[in-house]
N, C-alpha and C positions, 0 to 999 in steps of 0.2 A: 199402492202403486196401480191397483187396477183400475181403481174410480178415477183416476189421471189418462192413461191412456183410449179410454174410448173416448172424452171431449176433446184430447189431443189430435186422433184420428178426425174426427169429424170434425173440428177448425181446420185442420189442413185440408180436408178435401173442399170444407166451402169457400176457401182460399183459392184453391186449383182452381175451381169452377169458375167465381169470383173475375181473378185476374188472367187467366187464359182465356175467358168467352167474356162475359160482362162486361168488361172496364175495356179489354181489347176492342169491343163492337162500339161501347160508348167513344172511344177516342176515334178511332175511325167514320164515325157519324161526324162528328165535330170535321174531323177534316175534311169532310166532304161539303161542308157548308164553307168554307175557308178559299179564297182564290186560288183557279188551280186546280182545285181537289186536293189539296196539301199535299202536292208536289213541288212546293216552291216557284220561283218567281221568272219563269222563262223569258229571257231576251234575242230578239230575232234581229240577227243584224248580219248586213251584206249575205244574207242567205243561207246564215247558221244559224243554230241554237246555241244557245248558253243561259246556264241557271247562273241568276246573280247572286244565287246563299250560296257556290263553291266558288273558291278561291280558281281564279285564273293565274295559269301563267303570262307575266309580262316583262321582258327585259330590255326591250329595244328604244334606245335613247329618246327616240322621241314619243315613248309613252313615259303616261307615270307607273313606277315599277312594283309590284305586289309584293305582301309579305314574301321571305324565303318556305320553301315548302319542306319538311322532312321525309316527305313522300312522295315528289318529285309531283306533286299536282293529280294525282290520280286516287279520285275518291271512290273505287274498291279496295283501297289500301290504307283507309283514313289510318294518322295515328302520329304520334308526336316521337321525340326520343331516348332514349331511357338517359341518356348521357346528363350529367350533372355539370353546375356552372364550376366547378374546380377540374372535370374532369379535360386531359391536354387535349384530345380528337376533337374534341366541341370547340374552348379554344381555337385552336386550330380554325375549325370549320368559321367561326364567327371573324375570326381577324380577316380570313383569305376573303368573307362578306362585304369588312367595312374596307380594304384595301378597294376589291371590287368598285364599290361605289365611290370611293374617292376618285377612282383612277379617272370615273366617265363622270364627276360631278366635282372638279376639281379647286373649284369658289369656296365651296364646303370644307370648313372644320373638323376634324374626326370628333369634338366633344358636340358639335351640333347633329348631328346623325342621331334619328331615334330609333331605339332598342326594337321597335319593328320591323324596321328594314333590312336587319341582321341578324335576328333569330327566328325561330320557326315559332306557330300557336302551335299549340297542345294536339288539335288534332291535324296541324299540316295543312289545312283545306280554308285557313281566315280570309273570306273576299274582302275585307274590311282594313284601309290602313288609318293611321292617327291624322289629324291635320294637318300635324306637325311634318309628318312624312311625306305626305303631298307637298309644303310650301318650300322644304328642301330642295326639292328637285324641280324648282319653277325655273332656274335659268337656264338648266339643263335645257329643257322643252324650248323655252321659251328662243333657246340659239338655234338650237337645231330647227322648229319651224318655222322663224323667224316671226312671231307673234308678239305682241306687245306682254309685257311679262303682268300687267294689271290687269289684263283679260282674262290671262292663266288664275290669277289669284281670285274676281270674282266668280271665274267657273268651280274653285274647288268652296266656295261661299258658296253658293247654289246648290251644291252634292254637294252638302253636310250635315250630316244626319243627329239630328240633336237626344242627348240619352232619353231613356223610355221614362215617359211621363215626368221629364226634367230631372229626373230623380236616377233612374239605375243606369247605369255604365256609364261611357262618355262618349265625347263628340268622335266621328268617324266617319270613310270614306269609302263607297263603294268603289272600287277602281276599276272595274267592268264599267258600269256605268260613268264614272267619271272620264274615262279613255274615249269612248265610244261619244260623248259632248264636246271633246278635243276636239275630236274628228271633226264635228261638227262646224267648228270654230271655222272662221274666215280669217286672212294673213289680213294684218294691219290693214 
């Protein structure tokens, strides 16, 4: 037992060393060479700031509308739900969702509605919706600011962020950024 615990001791401690000073200095090096200083991707608009890696809140008819958040949008509280897809509260929370969106998007299907728009990500804060959940809500936008609704469609063609290296994840939409080239947009 004892020729065990002194290389025991000493891997833990050049572990401690290791990953508390080494590997912490090396990653923080790297993010300083990284846009930012790896602080993510600041958007300055009409005289605010916003990071486009945390999910915004957006609900008002004439934007497009962000995932649901379990943390009501506020990233010192990041974090998802513990609640299960059987469990009723969740339920609940997800139908009173898709009721919600019918009610202001009313063209819509309840089976066309993607599973984005009505549940939370894991940590609450996804600025990211599916294509699919942007093209949902085109007529929506497209009454309310009376725009031609094929403008709405190549603007969310335009903000479509293709998976990493074709390969990992999938197609997705900044909605900070996609809202804000709305804005942009001119009426017919």
């Amino acid at each position: 037992m004892k020729q065990n615990i002194l290389p025991a001791i000493r891997l833990t401690l050049l572990c401690a060393v290791f990953f508390s000073g080494i590997y912490t200095l090396f990653i923080f090096g790297i993010a300083q060479a990284a846009p930012n200083n790896g602080k993510g991707e600041v958007i300055e608009y009409n005289g605010k700031k916003y990071y486009a890696n945390i999910g915004q809140k957006f609900d008002r008819d004439e934007y497009f509308w962000s995932r649901p958040s379990a943390v009501d949008y506020n990233a010192a509280g990041a974090g998802g739900s513990n609640k299960g897809p059987s469990n009723p509260d969740y339920l609940k929370t997800v139908q009173e969702r898709i009721d919600n969106f019918m009610k202001h998007n009313p063209e819509i299907k309840k089976s066309e509605i993607p599973s984005d728009l009505v549940t939370a990500s894991g940590g609450g804060l996804d600025p990211n919706i599916s294509v699919q959940a942007a093209k949902v809500q085109v007529k929506r936008i497209s009454k309310i600011r009376k725009i031609n609704e094929n403008k709405i469609q190549e603007l969310i063609t335009s903000n479509t962020e293709k998976p990493l290296l074709g390969l990992f994840g999938t197609e997705k939409i900044n909605v900070l950024k996609l809202n804000i080239a709305l804005d942009g947009l001119k009426i017919n």
